[in-house]
ZALOVEX-628543 format. One line per field, with one value per atom (N, C-alpha, C, O): residue number from 1; residue in one letter; x, y, z. Coordinates in steps of 0.1 Angstrom, whole numbers, always signed. Example, Ala and Ser with C-alpha at 12.3 -4.5 7.8 and 13.67 -1.06 7.14 Angstrom:
2
n (1;1;1;1;2;2;2;2)
res (A;A;A;A;S;S;S;S)
east (+132;+123;+132;+142;+128;+137;+129;+134)
north (-57;-45;-33;-33;-22;-11;+0;+11)
up (+78;+78;+78;+85;+71;+71;+79;+80)
***
This chain:
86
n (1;1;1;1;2;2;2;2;3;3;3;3;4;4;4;4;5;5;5;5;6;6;6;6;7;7;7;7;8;8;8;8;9;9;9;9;10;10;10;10;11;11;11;11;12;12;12;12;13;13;13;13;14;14;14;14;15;15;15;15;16;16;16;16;17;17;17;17;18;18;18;18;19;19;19;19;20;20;20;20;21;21;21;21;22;22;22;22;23;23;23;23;24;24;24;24;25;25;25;25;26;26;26;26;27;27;27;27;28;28;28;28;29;29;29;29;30;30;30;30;31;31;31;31;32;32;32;32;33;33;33;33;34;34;34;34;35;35;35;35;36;36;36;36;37;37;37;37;38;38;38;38;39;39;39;39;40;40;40;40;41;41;41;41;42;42;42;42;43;43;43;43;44;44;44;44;45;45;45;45;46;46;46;46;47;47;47;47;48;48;48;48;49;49;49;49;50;50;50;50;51;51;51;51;52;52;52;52;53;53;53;53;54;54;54;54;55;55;55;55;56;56;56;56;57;57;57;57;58;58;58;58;59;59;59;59;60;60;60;60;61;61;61;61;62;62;62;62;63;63;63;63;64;64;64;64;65;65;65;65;66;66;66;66;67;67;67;67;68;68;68;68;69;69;69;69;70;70;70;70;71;71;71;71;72;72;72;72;73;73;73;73;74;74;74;74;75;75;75;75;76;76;76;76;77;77;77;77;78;78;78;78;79;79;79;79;80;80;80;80;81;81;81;81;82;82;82;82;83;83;83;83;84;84;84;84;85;85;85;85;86;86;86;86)
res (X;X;X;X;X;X;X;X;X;X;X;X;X;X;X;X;X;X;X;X;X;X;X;X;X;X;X;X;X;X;X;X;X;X;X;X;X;X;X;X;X;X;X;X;X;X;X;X;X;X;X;X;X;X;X;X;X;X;X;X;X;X;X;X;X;X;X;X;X;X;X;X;X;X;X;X;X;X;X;X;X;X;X;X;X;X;X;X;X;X;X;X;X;X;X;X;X;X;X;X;X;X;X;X;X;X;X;X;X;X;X;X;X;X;X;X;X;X;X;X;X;X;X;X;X;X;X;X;X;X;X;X;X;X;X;X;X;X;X;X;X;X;X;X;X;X;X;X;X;X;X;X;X;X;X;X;X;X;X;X;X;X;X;X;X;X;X;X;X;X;X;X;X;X;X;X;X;X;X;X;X;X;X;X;X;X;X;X;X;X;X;X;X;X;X;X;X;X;X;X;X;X;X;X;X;X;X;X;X;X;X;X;X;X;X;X;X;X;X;X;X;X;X;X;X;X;X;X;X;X;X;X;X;X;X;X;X;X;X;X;X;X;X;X;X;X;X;X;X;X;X;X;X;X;X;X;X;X;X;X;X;X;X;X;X;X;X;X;X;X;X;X;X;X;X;X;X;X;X;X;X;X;X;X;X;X;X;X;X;X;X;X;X;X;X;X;X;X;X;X;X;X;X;X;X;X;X;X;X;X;X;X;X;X;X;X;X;X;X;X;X;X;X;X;X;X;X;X;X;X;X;X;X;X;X;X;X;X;X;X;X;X;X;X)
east (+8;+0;+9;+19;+3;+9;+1;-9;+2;-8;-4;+6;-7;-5;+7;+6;+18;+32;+27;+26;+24;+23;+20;+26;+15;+11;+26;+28;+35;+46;+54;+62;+57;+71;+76;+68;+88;+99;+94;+99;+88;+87;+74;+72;+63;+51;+58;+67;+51;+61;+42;+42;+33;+21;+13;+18;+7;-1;-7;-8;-11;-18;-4;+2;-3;+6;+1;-4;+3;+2;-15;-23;-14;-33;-41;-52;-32;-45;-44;-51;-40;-43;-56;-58;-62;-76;-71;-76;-58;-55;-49;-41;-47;-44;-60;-59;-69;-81;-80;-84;-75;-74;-68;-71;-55;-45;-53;-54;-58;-71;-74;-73;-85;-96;-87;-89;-75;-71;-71;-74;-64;-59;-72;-71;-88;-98;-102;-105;-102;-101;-91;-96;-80;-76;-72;-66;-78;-85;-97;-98;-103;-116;-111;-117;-101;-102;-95;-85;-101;-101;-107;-118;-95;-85;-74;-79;-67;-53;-45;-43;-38;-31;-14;-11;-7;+6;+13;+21;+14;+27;+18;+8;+20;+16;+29;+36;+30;+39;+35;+26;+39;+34;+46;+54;+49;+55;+52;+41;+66;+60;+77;+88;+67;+86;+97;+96;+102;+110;+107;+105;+103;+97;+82;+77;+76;+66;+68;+59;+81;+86;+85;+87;+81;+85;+72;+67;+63;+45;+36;+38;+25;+15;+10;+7;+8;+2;+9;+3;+22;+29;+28;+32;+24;+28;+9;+5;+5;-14;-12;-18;-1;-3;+6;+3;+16;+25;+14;+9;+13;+1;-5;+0;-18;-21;-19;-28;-7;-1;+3;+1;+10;+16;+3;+2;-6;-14;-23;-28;-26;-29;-17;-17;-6;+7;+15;+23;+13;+23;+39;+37;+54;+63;+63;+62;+66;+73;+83;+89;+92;+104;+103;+95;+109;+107;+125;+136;+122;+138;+132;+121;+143;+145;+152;+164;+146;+154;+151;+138;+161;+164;+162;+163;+158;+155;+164;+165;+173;+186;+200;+208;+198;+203;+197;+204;+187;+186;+190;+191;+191;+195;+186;+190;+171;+158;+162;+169;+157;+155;+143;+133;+145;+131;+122;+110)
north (-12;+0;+12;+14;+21;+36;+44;+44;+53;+61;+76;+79;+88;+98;+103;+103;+106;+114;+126;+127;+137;+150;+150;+161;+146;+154;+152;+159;+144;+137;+144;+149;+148;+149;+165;+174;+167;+175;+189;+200;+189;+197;+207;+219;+198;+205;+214;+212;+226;+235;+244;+255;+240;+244;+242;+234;+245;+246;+227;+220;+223;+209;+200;+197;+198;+186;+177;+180;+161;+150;+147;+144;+149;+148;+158;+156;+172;+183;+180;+189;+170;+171;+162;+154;+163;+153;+139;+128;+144;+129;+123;+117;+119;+112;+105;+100;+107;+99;+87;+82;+81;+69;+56;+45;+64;+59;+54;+42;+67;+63;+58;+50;+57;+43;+34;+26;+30;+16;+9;-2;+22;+20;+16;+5;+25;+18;+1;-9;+1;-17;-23;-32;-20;-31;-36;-46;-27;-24;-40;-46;-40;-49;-62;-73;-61;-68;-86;-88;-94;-110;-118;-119;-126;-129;-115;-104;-116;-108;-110;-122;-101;-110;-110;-104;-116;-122;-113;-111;-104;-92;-80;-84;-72;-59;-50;-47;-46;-30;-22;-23;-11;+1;+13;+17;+19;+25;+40;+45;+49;+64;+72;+69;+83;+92;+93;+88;+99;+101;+109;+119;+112;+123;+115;+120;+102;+97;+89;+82;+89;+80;+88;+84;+105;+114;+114;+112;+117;+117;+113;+103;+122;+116;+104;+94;+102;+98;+76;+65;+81;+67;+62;+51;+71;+64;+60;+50;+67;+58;+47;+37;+47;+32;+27;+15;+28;+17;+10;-1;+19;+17;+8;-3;+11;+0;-12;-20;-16;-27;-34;-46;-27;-35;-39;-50;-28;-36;-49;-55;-51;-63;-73;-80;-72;-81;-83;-93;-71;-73;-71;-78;-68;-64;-57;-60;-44;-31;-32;-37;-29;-27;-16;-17;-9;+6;+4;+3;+6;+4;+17;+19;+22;+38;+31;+30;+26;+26;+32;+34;+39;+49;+38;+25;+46;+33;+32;+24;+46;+47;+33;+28;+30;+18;+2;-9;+5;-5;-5;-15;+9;+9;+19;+25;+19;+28;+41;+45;+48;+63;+64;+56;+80;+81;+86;+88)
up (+0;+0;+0;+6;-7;-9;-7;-14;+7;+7;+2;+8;-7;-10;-2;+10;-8;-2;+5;+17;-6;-5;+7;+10;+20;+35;+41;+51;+37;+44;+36;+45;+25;+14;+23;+25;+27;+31;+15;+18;+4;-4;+2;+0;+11;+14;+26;+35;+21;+33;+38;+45;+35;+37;+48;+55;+51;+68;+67;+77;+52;+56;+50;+40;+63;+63;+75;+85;+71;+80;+79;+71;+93;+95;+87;+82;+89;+89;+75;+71;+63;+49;+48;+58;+39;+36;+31;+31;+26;+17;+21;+13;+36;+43;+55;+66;+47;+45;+48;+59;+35;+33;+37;+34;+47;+57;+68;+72;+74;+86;+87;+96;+73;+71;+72;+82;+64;+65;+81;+85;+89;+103;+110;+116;+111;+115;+107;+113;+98;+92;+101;+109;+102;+105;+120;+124;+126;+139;+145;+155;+131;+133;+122;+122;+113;+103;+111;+119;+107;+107;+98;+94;+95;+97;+99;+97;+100;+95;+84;+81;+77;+67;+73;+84;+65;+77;+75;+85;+61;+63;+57;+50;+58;+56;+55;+65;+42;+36;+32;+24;+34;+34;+28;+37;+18;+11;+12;+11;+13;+12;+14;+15;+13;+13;+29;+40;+26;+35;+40;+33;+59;+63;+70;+80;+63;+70;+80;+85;+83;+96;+106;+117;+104;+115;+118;+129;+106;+110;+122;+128;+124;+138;+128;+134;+112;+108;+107;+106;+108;+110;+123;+125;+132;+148;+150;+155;+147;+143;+137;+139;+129;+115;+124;+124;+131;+139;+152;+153;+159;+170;+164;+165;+154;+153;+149;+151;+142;+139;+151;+152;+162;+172;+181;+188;+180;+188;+187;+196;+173;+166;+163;+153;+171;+171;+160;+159;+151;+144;+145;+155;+144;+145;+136;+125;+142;+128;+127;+137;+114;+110;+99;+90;+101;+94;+88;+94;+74;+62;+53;+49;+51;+42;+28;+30;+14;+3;-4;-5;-15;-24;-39;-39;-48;-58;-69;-78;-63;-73;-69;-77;-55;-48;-58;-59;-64;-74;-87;-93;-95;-105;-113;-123;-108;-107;-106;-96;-117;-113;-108;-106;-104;-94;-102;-98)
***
């Protein structure tokens, strides 16, 4: 899952950033799903820029993973480290 950069990206220099953006909507909803969701599925990834590891919006999406038992592990890769431009 990818949820919209722009509230997270180090370029937004605007008053809506993180939560106060709308387009981190969709993040929420997932976080209430998976709140209630069962089965569970066994890995869950979640993809975005650099800058959403600092977010209230990642420590909602961590919270709720750990509290449904998952283990986080949070890895920063550049896609130029594969050969990928951005």
């Amino acid at each position: 899952m990818s949820p919209p950069c722009q509230p997270y990206t180090r370029r937004n220099t605007s008053s809506k950033r993180d939560l106060s953006d709308p387009r981190t909507a969709a993040l929420i909803n997932l976080i209430n799903i998976l709140k209630e969701l069962d089965p569970l599925p066994r890995t869950v990834l979640l993809e975005n820029v650099v800058g959403f590891e600092e977010s209230q919006s990642y420590k909602l999406w961590t919270d709720a993973l750990i509290s449904r038992g998952y283990t986080v592990e949070s890895i920063v890769l550049s896609p130029t480290a594969f050969g990928t431009p951005q």
